[in-house]
C-alpha positions in Angstrom: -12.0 -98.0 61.4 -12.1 -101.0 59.7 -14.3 -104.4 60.5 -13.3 -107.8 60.0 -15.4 -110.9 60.1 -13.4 -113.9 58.5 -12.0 -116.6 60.2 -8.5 -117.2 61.5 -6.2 -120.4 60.7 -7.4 -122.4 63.2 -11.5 -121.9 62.5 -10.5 -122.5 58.6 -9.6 -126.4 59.8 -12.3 -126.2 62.6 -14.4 -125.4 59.6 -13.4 -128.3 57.5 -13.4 -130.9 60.1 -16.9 -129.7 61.2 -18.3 -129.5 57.3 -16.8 -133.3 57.2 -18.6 -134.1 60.5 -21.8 -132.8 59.6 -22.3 -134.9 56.3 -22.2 -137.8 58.5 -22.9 -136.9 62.0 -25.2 -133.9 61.7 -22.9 -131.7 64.1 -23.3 -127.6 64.6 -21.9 -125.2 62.3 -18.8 -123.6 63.4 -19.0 -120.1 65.8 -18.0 -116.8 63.9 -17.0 -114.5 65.3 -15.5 -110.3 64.2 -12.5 -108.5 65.5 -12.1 -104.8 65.2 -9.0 -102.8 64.4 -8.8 -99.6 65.4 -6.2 -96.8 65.1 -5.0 -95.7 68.3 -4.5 -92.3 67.0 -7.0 -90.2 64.8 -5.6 -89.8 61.8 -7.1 -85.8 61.5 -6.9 -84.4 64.6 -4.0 -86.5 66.0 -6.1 -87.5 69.1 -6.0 -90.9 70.9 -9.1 -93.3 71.4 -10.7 -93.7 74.4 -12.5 -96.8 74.5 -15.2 -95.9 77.3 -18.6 -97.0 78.0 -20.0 -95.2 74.6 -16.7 -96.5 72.1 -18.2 -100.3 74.0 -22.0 -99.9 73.3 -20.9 -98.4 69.5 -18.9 -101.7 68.9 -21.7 -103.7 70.4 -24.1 -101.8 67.9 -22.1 -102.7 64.5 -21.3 -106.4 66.2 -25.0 -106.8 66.0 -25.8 -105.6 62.7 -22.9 -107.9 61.0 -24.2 -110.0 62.6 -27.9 -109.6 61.1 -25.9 -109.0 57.6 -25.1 -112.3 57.4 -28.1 -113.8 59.1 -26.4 -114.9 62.7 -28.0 -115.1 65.9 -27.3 -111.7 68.6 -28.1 -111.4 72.3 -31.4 -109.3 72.5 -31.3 -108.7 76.3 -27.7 -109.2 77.8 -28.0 -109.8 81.7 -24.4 -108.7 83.1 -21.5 -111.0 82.2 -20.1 -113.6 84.8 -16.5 -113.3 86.1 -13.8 -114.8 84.2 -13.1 -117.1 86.7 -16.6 -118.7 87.7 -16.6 -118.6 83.8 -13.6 -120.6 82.7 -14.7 -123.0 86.1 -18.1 -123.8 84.8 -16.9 -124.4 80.8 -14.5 -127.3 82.5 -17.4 -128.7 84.8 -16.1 -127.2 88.1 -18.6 -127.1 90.9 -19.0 -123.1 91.4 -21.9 -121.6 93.4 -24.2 -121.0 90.2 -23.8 -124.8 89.2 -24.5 -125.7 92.6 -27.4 -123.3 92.7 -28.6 -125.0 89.8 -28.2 -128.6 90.8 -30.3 -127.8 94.1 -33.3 -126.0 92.0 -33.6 -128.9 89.6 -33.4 -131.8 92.7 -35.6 -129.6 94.5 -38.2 -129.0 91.2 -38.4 -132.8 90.8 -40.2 -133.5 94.2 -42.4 -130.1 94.6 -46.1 -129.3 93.9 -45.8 -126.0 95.5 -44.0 -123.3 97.1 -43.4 -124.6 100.3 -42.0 -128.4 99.2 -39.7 -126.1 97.3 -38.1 -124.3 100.2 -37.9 -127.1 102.0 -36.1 -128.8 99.4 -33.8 -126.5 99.1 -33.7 -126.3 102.7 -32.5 -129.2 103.1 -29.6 -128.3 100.6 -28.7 -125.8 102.4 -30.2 -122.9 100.0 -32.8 -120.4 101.1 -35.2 -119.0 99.1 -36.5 -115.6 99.0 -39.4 -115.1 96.5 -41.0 -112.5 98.3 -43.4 -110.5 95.8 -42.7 -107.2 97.7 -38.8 -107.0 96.8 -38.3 -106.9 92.7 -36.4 -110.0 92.1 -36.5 -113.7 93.9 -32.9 -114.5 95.3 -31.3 -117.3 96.3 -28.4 -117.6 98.9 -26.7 -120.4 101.3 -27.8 -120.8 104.5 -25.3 -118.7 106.9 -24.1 -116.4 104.0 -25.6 -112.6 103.7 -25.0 -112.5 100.1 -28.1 -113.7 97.9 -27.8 -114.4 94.2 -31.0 -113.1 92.0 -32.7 -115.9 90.1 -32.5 -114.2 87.0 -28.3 -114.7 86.9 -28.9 -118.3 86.8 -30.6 -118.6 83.7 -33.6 -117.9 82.4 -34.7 -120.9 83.1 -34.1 -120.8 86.7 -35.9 -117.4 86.8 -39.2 -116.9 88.9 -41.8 -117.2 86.2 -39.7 -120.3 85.1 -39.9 -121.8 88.4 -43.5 -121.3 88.6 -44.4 -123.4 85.5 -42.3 -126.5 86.3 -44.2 -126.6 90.0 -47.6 -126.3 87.8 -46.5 -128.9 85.7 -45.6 -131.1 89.3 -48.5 -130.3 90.3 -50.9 -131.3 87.4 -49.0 -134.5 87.3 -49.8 -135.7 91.0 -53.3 -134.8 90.3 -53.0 -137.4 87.4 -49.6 -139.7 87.9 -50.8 -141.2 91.4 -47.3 -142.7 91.1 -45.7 -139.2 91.6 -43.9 -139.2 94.6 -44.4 -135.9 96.2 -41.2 -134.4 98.4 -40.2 -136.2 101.2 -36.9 -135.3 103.0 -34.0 -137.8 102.6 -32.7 -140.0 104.7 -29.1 -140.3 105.7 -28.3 -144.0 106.6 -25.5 -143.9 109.7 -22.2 -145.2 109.7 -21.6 -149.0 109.5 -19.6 -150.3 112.5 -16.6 -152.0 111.7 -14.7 -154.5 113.8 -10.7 -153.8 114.0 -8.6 -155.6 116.3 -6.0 -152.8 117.3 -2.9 -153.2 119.6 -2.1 -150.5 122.5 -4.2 -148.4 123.9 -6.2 -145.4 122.3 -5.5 -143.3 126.0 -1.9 -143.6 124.6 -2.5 -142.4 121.6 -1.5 -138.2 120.8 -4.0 -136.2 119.3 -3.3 -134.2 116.0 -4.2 -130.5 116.7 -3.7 -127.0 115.9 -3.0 -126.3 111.8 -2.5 -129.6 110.7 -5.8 -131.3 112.8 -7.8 -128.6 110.9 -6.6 -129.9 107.4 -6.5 -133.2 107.8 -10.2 -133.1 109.2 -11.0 -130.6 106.4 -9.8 -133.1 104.0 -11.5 -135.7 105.4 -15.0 -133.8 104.7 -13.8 -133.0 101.2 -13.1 -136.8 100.6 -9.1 -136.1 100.3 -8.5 -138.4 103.2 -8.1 -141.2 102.9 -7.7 -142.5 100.0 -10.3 -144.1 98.0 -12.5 -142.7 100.8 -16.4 -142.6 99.2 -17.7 -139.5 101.8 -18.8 -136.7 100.0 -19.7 -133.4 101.7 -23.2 -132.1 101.9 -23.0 -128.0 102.7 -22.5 -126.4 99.4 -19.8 -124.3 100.9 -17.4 -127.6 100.9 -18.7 -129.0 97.4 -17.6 -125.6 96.0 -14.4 -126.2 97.8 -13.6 -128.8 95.3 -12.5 -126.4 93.1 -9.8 -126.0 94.9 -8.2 -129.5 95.8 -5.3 -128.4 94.9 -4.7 -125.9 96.6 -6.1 -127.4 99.9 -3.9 -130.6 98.5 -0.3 -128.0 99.1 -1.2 -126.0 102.1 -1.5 -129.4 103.8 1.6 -131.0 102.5 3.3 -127.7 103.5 1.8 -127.8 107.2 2.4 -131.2 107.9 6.2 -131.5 106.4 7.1 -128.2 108.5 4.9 -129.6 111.7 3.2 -125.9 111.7 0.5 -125.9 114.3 0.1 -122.4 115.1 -0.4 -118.7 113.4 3.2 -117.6 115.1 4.7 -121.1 113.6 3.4 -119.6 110.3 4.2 -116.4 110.9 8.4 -117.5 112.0 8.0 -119.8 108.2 7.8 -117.0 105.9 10.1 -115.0 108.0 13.0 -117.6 107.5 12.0 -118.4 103.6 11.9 -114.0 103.0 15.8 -114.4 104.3 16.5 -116.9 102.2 14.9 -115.5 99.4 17.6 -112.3 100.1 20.6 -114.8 100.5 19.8 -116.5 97.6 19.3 -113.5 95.5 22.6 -112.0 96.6 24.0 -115.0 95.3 22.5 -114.6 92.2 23.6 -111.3 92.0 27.0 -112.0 92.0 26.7 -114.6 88.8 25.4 -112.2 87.1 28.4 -109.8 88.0 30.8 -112.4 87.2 29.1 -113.1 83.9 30.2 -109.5 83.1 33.6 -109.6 83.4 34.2 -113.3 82.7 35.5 -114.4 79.0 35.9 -117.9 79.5 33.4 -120.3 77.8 33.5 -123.0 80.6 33.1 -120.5 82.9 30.5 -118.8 82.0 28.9 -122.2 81.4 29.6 -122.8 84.7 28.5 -119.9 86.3 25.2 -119.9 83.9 24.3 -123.1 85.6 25.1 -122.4 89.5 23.0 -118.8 88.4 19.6 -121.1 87.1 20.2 -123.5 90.1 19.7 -120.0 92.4 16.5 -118.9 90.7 15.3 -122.5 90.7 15.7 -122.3 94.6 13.9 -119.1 94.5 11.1 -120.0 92.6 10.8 -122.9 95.3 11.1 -120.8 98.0 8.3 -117.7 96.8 5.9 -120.8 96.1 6.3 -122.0 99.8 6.0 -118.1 100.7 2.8 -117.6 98.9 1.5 -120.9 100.1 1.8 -120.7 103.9 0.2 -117.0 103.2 -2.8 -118.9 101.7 -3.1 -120.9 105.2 -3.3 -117.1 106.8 -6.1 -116.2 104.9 -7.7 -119.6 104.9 -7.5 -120.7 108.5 -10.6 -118.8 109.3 -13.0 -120.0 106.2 -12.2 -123.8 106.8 -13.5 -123.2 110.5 -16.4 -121.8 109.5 -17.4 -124.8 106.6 -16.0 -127.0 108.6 -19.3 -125.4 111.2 -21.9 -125.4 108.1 -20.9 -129.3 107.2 -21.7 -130.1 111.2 -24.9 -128.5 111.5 -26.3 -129.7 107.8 -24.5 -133.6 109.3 -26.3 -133.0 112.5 -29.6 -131.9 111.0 -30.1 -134.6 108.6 -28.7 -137.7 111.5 -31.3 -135.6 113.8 -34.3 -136.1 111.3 -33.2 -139.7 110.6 -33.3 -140.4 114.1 -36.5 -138.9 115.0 -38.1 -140.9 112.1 -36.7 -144.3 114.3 -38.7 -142.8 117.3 -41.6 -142.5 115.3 -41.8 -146.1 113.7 -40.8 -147.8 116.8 -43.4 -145.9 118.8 -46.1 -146.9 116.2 -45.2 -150.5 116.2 
């Protein structure tokens, strides 16, 4: 086996740009890091590796003492490892559930002296806490949703003991900072009344329903609709939805250009698009058949180009196929945010509202 630690091409310039950087700008040093080659086959008994569990925690072993070799840094206590996608997500600044997590804990860390302003903070954010000393780790999971996440997958600085010394430090500051503002739960100012002057009559007017009514509503609550539109959605369910704009963005264009309003008007869509997909690739078929026997240059020119218009018009049609499938799956989730946004909408208007009563019976 042999061990390699220098750098590629690419970390050679990264290393030069950085060395110019740091004589000016005082920037980090660049990030090493080793590969491994290995022979597939032993070269004395003939047997193949198997990289398993053990060949993983060996490699992890002589990774960390190179690493010590040369003096760099090595993970003492590695947690798990997060999924590639909720990985590559958070590195380009994607709302996922831990960064959401995260942004609720720090809001709700800034307003509490003690346990309980902190789960009603995160209440309020639609995050339950569960720091029960009885079970071994403190989880944290969205209100509605059975599946917690354990503090400790959050950071250590999100972890229990963690928490625990930022409320002491809120706390010694009230006693001290009497301009500390202790938690108080927000207020959500009601819509604005605007005055249009319309023509007809709204009794007159048909009403948007089935597939494309849940959409367009959906992207109204995600701020899609319309446009410049400055509502932003309060549920973390529909901030992590962001993520997926896109997405969301296709399945309604798709909906709305076929006028799909039911599951069976799905359903009959990637029925039709399957036989043209078989049409088209008969088609194809045959270019490829002529190409065989053909001699011609023009022709085959020809027949090249009528054969890339046919997979072009497949390509078009399996997108629209795996699109409308996406509606399928996705029909039921948006109903169900769409349910969490109305009750976190409804609970904060309910709480403004009863703070109204209050002042106006005091005056």
């Amino acid at each position: 086996m042999t061990v390699r630690v220098t750098p590629s091409a690419s970390e050679k310039t990264s290393e030069k740009r950085s060395a110019f950087l740091n004589r000016s700008h005082n920037f980090a040093p660049t990030q090493y890091h080793n590969h491994f080659v290995v022979n597939s086959v032993g070269l004395w008994n003939g047997k193949k590796f198997n990289c398993g569990k053990r060949a993983y925690y060996q490699f992890r072993q002589l990774s960390d003492d190179l690493c010590k070799e040369y003096q760099l840094s090595t993970i003492k206590n590695p947690k798990g490892k997060t999924p590639r996608s909720i990985y590559f997500a958070e590195k380009n600044g994607e709302p996922t559930k831990y960064n959401l997590m995260r942004e609720a804990l720090d809001a709700a860390l800034k307003v509490s002296v003690d346990g309980n302003d902190l789960r009603k903070a995160l209440r309020e954010q639609g995050y339950e806490l569960d720091a029960n000393p009885a079970r071994k780790y403190a989880t944290l999971r969205r209100i509605g949703n059975k599946k917690a996440v354990r503090l400790y997958r959050l950071g250590e600085e999100y972890d229990l003991p963690a928490l625990r010394d930022r409320i002491e430090e809120n706390r010694q500051r009230y006693a001290y900072d009497l301009g500390y503002q202790r938690y108080k739960p927000t207020s959500v100012q009601g819509p604005q009344p605007r005055r249009l002057r319309l023509k007809g009559s709204f009794s007159t007017v048909k009403k948007i329903g089935g597939f494309r009514g849940l959409y367009l509503h959906y992207c109204y609550c995600l701020g899609i609709l319309p446009k410049g539109s400055s509502h932003r959605p309060l549920s973390p369910e529909l901030r992590e939805e962001c993520r997926r704009l896109d997405t969301i963005s296709q399945q309604a264009k798709l909906i709305c250009r076929e006028k799909m309003d039911r599951l069976e008007d799905v359903a009959d869509f990637i029925s039709v698009k399957q036989a043209e997909i078989k049409e088209l690739e008969a088609a194809r078929q045959k270019c490829y058949n002529c190409l065989r026997r053909c001699d011609d240059g023009v022709e085959i020119a020809q027949i090249k180009a009528q054969r890339d218009r046919l997979t072009a018009a497949i390509a078009v049609c399996r997108k629209d196929i795996k699109t409308a499938e996406g509606v399928l799956s996705r029909s039921d989730r948006l109903k169900e945010n769409l349910r969490l946004e109305q009750e976190m909408q409804a609970q904060r208007m309910g709480r403004t509202q009863d703070k109204h009563r209050e002042r106006s019976v005091a005056r």
